[in-house]
C-alpha positions as CSV (number, residue, x, y, z in Angstrom):
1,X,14.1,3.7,-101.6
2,X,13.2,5.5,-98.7
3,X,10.8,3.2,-97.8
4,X,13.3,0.6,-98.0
5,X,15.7,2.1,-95.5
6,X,12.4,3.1,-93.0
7,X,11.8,-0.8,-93.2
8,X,15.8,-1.3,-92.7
9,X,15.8,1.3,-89.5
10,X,12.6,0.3,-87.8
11,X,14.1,-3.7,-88.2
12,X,17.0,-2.6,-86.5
13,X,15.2,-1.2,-83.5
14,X,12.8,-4.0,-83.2
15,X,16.2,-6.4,-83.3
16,X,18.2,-4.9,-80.9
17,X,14.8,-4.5,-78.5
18,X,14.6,-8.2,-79.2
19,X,18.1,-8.6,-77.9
20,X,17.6,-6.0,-75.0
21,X,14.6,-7.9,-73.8
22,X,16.1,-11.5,-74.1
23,X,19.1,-10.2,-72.2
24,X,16.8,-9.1,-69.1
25,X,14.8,-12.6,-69.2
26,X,17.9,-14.1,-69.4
27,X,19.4,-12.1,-66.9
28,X,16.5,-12.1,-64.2
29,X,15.9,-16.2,-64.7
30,X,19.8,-16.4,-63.9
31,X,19.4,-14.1,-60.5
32,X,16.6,-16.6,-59.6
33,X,18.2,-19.7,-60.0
34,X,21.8,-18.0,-58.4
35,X,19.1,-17.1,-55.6
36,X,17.4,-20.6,-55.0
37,X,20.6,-22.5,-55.0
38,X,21.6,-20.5,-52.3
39,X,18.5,-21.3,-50.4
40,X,18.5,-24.8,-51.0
41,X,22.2,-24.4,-49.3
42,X,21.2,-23.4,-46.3
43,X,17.7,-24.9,-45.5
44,X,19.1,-28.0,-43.9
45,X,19.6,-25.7,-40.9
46,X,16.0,-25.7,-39.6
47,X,14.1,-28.2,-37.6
48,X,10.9,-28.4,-35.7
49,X,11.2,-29.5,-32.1
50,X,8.5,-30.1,-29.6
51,X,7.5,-27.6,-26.6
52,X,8.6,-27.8,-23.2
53,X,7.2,-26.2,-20.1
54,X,4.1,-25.0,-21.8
55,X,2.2,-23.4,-19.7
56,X,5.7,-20.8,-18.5
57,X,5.9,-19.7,-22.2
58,X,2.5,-18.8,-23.0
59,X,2.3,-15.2,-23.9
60,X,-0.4,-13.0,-23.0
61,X,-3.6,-15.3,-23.0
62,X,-6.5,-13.9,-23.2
63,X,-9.1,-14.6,-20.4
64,X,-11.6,-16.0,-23.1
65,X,-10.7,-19.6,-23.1
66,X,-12.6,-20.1,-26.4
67,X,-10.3,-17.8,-28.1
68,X,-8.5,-19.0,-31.1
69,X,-5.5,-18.3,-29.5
70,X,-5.9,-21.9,-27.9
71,X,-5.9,-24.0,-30.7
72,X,-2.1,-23.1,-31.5
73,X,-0.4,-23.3,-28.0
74,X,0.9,-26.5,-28.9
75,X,2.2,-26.2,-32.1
76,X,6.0,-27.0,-32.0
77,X,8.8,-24.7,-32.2
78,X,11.4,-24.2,-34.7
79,X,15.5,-24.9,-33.4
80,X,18.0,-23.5,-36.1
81,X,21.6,-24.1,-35.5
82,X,22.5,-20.2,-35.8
83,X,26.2,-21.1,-35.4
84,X,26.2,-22.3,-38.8
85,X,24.2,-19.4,-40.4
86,X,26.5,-17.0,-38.8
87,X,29.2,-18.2,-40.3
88,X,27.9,-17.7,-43.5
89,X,26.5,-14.5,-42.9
90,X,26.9,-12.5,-39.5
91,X,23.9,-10.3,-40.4
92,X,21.7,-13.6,-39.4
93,X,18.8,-12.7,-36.8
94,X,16.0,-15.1,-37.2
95,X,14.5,-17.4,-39.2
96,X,10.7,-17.2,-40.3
97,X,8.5,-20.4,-41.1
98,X,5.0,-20.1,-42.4
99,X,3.0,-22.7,-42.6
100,X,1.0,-23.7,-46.1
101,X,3.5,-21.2,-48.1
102,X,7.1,-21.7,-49.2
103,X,8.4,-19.3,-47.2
104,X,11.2,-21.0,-44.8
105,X,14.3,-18.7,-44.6
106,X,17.0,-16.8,-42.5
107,X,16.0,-13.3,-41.8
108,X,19.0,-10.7,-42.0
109,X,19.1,-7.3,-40.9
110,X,21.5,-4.4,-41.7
111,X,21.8,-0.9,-41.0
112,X,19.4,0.3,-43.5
113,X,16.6,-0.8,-45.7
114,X,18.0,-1.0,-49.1
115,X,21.3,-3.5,-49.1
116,X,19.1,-6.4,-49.0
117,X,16.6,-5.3,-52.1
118,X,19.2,-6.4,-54.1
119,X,21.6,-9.0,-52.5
120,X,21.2,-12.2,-51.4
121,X,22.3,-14.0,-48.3
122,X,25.6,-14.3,-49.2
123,X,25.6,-11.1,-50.4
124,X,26.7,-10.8,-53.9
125,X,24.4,-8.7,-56.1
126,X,21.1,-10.3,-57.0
127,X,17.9,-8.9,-57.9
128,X,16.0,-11.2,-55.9
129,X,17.2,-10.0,-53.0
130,X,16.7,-11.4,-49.8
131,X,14.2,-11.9,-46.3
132,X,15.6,-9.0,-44.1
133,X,14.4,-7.1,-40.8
134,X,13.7,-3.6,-41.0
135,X,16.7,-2.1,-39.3
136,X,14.6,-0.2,-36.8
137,X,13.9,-3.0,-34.9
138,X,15.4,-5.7,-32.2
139,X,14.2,-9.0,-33.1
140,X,15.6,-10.3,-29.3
141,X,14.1,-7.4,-26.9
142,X,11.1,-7.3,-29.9
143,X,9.3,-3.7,-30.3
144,X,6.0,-3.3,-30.6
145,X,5.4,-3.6,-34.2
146,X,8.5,-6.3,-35.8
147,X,8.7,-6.2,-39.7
148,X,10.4,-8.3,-41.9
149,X,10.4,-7.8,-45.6
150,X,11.0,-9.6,-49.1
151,X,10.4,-9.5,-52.9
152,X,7.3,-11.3,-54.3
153,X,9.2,-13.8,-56.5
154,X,7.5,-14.7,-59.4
155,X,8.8,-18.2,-59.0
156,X,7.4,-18.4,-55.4
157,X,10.7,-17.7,-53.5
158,X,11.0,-15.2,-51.4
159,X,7.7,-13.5,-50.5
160,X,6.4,-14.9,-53.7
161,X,3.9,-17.4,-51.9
162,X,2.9,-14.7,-49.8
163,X,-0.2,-13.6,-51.9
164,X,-2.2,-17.5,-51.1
165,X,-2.6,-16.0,-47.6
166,X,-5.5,-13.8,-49.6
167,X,-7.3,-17.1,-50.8
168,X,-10.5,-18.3,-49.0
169,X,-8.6,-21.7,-49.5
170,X,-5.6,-20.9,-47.4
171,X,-7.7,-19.3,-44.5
172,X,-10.1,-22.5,-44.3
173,X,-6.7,-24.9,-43.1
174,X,-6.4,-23.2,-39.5
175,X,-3.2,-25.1,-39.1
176,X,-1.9,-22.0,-41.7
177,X,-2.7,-19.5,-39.1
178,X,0.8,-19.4,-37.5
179,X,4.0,-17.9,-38.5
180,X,7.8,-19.4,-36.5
181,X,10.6,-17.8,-35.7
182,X,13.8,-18.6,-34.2
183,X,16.0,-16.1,-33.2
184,X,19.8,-16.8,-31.2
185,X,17.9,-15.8,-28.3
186,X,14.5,-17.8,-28.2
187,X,11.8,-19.6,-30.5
188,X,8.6,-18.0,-30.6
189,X,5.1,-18.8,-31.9
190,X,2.5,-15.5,-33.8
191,X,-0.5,-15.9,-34.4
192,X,-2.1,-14.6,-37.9
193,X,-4.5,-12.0,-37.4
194,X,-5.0,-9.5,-40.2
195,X,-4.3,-9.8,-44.3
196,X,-4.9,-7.2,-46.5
197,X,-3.7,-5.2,-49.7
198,X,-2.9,-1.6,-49.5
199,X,-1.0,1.0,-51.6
200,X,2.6,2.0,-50.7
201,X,2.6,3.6,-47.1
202,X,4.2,3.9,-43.7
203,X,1.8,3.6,-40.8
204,X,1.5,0.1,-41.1
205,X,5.1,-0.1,-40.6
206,X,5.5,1.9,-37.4
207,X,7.6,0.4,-35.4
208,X,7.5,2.7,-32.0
209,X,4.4,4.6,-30.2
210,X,4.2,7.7,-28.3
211,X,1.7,6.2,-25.7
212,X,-0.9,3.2,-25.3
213,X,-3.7,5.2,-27.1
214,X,-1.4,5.6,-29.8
215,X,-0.9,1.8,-29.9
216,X,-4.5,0.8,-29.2
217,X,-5.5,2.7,-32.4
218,X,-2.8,1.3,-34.3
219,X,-4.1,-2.0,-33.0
220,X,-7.4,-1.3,-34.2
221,X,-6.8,-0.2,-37.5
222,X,-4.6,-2.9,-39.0
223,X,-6.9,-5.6,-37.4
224,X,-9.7,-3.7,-39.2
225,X,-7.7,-4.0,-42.7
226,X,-8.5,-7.7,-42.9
227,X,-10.2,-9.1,-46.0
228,X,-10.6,-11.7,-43.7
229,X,-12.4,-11.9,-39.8
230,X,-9.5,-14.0,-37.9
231,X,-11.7,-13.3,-34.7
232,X,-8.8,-12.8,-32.5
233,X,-8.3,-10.7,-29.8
234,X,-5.9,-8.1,-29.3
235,X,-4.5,-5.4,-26.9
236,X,-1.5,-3.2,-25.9
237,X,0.0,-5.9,-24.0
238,X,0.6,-7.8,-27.6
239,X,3.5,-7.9,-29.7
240,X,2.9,-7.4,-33.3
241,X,4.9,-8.9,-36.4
242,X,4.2,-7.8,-39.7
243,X,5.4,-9.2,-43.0
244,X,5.3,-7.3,-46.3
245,X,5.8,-7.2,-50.0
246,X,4.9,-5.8,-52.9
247,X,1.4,-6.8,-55.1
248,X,2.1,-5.0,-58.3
249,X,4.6,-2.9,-60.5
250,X,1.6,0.0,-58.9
251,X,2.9,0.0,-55.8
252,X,0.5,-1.6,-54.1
253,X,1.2,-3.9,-51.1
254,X,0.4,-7.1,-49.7
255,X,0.7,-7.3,-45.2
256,X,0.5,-9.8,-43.3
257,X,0.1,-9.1,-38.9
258,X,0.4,-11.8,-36.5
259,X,0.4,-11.5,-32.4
260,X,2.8,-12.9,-30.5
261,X,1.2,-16.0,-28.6
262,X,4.2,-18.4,-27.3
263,X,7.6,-17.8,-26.6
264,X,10.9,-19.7,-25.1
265,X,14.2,-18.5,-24.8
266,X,16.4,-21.1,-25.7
């Protein structure tokens, strides 16, 4: 008898940690499709259009004229109709393209870093969040250091593509090597110059420096981080952006640091 009703009890549990579970699946695949219909709303926004005035908007070249830099001064720019994406949400600063992942979407920015962990762009509640600015920074005067943020999707949205910039594959398409952004205020070009995984911290996120030394070694050290040699030069006269996400349930990250190499205001 009383292994009858141990039987009886431990079924229960296991039934209603059945249900819990199916609940959260069910629960975090609706979230996702809520959060992809919404993109898919909105992406018709974006287009590419080609440069003009090249040579006024190049943005500190270096003297080296073999430098990779070159080979992505003509790359197009991105136009987004902002007027429309304002509308729908007036926290709208940019939107981010980069090239040989899925990530194509308007970048918000609020007065912290939280709100947009768990809302989306229209923002109703959604644990896929959304592609937001940290709210430290200016994304039309640009600080040094720029960083956006997203969640790693497991269904590639988001951030969730993010991780194929660590593949030997991704790196040997040079064409990848860019990341766009449009802002109300100008188009601009970065190029990709450091890719690495690191656990949870905040120096790679600094977004202002006491002095030039300070930035120089900030400079140095993220470039150093790369699991991969991008040979491209740097120096305190660049402007850095720096995408970031999270790797694991650890709390380990993925970044991502480009330069800024071309720039328009529109």
């Amino acid at each position: 008898m009383l292994n009858k009703k141990k039987y009886l009890f431990l079924f229960a549990i296991s039934l209603v940690l059945t249900i819990f579970s199916s609940y959260k699946i069910i629960y975090y695949l609706a979230n996702i499709n809520k959060s992809t219909k919404i993109t898919e709303s909105i992406k018709k926004v974006s287009q590419e259009i080609n440069n003009k005035e090249e040579l006024d908007i190049f943005y500190n070249p270096p003297l080296d004229e073999t430098d990779s830099y070159y080979d992505y001064i003509n790359e197009p720019f991105l136009q987004v109709n902002f007027t429309d994406l304002l509308k729908q949400n007036n926290d709208t600063v940019a939107w981010i393209n980069v090239p040989g992942t899925k990530i194509d979407y308007p970048v918000v920015q609020t007065t912290d870093n939280d709100f947009y962990l768990d809302h989306t762009f229209n923002k109703t509640s959604n644990i896929a969040g959304w592609v937001f600015g940290d709210f430290r920074n200016n994304f039309e005067a640009l600080n040094k250091n720029t960083i956006i943020y997203a969640h790693k999707m497991t269904n590639k949205t988001m951030f969730g593509s993010l991780p194929s910039l660590l593949d030997a594959k991704w790196f040997e398409d040079k064409s990848h090597h860019l990341i766009k952004i449009s802002t109300t205020t100008s188009n601009m070009i970065w190029q990709i110059f450091s890719v690495y995984t690191i656990p949870k911290e905040s120096y790679y996120i600094t977004t202002h420096f006491k002095n030039n030394d300070e930035y120089q070694k900030f400079i140095d050290t993220i470039k150093n981080r790369s699991t991969i040699n991008f040979n491209t030069s740097l120096d305190i006269n660049d402007k850095i952006l720096t995408l970031s996400t999270c790797k694991d349930y650890q709390g380990n990250r993925i970044v991502v640091h480009a330069k800024l190499i071309k720039k328009e205001n529109r």
